[in-house]
C-alpha positions in Angstrom: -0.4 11.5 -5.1 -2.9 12.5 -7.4 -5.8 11.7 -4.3 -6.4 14.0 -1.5 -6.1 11.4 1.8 -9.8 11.1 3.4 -10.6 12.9 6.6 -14.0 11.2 6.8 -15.9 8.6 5.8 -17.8 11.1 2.9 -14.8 11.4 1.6 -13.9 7.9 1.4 -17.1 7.1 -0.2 -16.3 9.7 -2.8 -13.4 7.3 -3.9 -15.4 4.8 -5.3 -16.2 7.2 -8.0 -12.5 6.7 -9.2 -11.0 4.8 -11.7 -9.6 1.5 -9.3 -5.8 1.1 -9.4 -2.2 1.3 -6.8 -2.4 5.0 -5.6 -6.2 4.4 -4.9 -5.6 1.9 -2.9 -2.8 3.5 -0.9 -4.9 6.7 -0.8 -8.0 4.7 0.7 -6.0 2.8 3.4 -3.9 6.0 4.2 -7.7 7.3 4.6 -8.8 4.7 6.9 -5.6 5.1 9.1 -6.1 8.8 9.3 -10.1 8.2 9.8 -9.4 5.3 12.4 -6.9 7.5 14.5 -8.9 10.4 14.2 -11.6 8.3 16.4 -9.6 7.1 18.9 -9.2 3.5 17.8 -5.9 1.8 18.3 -3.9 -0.1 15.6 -5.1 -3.3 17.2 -9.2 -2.1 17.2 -8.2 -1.5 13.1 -6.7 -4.6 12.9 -9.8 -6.6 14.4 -11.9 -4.6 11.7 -9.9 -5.4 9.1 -9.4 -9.2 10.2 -13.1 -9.8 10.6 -15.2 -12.7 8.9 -17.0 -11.0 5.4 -18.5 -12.1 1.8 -15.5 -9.9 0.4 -12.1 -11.1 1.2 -10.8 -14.3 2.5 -8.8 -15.0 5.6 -5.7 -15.2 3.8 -6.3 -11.5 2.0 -7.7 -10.5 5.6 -3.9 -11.1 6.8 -2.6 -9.7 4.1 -4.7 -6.3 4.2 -4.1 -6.3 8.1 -0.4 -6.3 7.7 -0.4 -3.4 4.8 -2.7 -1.5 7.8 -0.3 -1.6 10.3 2.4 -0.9 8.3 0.3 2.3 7.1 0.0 3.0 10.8 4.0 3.0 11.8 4.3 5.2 8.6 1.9 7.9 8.6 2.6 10.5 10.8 
């Protein structure tokens, strides 16, 4: 991976600054995994940020994104 993961929320802001595409992507919710644990929160706290109501994504990419999240968590050591 060409993208250091984020330990923070600085760091995931830096991100945006980056050309969007795939390894981004991963990078950012490999970040927010890392970030998430790092606070305490459980996988199903992440989840019920991820799954809740915004102007952005849809129920149905919600799901989706939720899904690739706790997939992220039972992969990342």
């Amino acid at each position: 991976m060409n993208y250091p993961i984020p330990t923070n929320s600085q760091e995931m802001i830096a991100l945006r600054q980056q050309p969007l595409n795939a390894e981004l992507v991963a990078c950012a919710i490999a970040g927010v995994v890392q970030i998430a644990r790092s606070q305490s929160q459980s996988l199903d706290d992440l989840k019920a940020e991820v799954l809740a109501d915004d102007n952005l994504l849809d129920l149905t990419q919600r799901l989706w994104l939720s899904d690739i999240v706790a997939q992220a968590w039972e992969t990342l050591p």
